[in-house]
N, C-alpha and C positions, 0 to 999 in steps of 0.2 A: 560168752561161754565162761570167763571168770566167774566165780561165786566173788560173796561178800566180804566172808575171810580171806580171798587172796589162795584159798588153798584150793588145786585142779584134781583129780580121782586121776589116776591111769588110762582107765576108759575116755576122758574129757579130752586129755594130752593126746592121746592115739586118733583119736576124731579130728583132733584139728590137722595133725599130719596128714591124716587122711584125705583130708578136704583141700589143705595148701596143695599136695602132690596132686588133687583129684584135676586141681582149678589151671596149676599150673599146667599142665596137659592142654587144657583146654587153651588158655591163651594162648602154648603155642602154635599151636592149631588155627588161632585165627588170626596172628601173627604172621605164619605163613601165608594163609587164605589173603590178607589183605596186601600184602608183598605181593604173591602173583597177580591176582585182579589187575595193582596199580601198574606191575611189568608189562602185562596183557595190555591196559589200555595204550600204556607209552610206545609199544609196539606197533598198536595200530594208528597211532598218530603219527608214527615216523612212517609207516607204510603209507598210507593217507595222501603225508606230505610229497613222498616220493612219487607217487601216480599224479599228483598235483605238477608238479616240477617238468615229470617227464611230458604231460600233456600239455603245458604251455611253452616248451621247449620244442615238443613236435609241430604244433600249432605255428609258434616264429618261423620254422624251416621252412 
């Protein structure tokens, strides 16, 4: 978006803000999105483990 001179119009400056805060939104968004996913999966691997556990435990008895 720089020109050659080095020098930005108002317009050029206000667009990029526009777009940092547009983008920024967005990564947090998928930030979040990929936090729960990875929570979700480690949950059902600990649940998994636990049915795992319990069923070879019942099994021994």
């Amino acid at each position: 978006m720089k020109s050659d001179e080095g020098f930005r119009s108002k317009t050029e400056r206000d667009r990029e803000v526009d777009l940092q805060r547009n983008y920024g939104k967005i990564g947090i968004a998928a930030i979040q999105a990929a936090g729960d996913a990875c929570r979700t999966k480690r949950e059902q691997s600990e649940a998994e483990a636990r049915r795992q556990s319990m069923a070879v435990s019942a099994h021994t008895d």
